[in-house]
N, C-alpha and C positions, 0 to 999 in steps of 0.2 A: 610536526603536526601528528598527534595519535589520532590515526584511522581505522582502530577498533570500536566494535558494537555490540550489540547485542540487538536479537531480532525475536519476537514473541508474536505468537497467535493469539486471539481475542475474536471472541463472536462478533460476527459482523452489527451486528445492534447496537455492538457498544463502541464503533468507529468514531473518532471523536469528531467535534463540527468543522466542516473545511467552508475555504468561502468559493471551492470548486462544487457544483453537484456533481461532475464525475468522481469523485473524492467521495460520496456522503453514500453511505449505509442503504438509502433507497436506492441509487445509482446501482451497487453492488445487486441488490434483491431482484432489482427489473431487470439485470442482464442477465440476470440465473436462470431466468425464463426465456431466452434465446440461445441456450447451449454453453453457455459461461458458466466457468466457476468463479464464486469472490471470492478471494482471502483478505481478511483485515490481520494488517501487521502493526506490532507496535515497534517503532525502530529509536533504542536508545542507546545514546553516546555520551564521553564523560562529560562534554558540554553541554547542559543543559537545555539551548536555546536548540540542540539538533536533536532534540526526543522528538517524536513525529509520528503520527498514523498513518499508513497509508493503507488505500483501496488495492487491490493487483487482480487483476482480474486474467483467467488463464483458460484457454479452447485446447482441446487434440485437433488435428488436425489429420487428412486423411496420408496415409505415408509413415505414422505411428509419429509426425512432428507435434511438438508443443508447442504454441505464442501464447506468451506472458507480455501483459503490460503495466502501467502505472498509469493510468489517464489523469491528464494535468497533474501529476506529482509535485509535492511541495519540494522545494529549492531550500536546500540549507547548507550554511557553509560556517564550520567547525572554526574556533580563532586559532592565527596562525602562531601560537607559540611551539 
């Protein structure tokens, strides 16, 4: 199973539609206004059906730590050849 990717930045506006709202573009914007950052990523793999958007949204934290997450992140699983 090749577990290579590639991962790309994309304006959050153009996040593509999830059937999560933590997933979707506004999600991202309204948490920008509670000390969040969004990043929209575009994450592609050579199987097709694993291309995927996701939302990540990331805080500093006081201690110079970072939290990163994916809220409800799409699930995709690569065929096993």
């Amino acid at each position: 199973m090749d577990l290579s990717f590639e991962v790309e930045q994309k304006p959050i506006a153009e996040l593509s539609e999830s059937n999560s709202l933590l997933q979707s573009s506004f999600w991202g914007m309204f948490k920008s206004r509670f000390g969040w950052t969004a990043y929209a990523l575009h994450i592609e793999h050579q199987d097709p059906k694993c291309n995927v958007d996701v939302l990540v949204l990331v805080r500093v934290l006081p201690g110079k730590f970072v939290f990163a997450y994916i809220p409800h992140g799409p699930t995709v699983v690569p065929d096993d050849n």
